[in-house]
C-alpha positions in Angstrom: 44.5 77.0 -13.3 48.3 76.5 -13.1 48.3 73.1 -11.6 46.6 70.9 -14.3 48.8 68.3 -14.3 48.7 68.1 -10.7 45.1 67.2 -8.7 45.1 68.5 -5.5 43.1 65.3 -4.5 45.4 62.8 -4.9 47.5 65.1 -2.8 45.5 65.4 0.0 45.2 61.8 0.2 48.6 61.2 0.0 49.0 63.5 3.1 45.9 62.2 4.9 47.6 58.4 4.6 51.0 59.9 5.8 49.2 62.1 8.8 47.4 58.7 9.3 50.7 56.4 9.5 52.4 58.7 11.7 48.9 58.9 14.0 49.4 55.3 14.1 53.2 55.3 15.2 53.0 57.8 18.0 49.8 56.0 19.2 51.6 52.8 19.6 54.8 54.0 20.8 52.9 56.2 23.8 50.8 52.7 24.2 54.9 50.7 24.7 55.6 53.8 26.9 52.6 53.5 29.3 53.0 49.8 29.7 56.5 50.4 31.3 
């Protein structure tokens, strides 16, 4: 293995918490856009 120094894990978290933050902004802007 090449990526030793690097755990895929901690990546994939990172990128579930972002894919989860940006879940959360378009949910809230589409919830502001059907209250108009």
């Amino acid at each position: 293995m090449m990526l030793d120094g690097y755990p895929p894990i901690v990546s994939l978290q990172d990128f579930l918490a972002t894919c989860e933050n940006v879940f959360l902004i378009i949910f809230c802007v589409e919830m502001c856009i059907m209250r108009h």
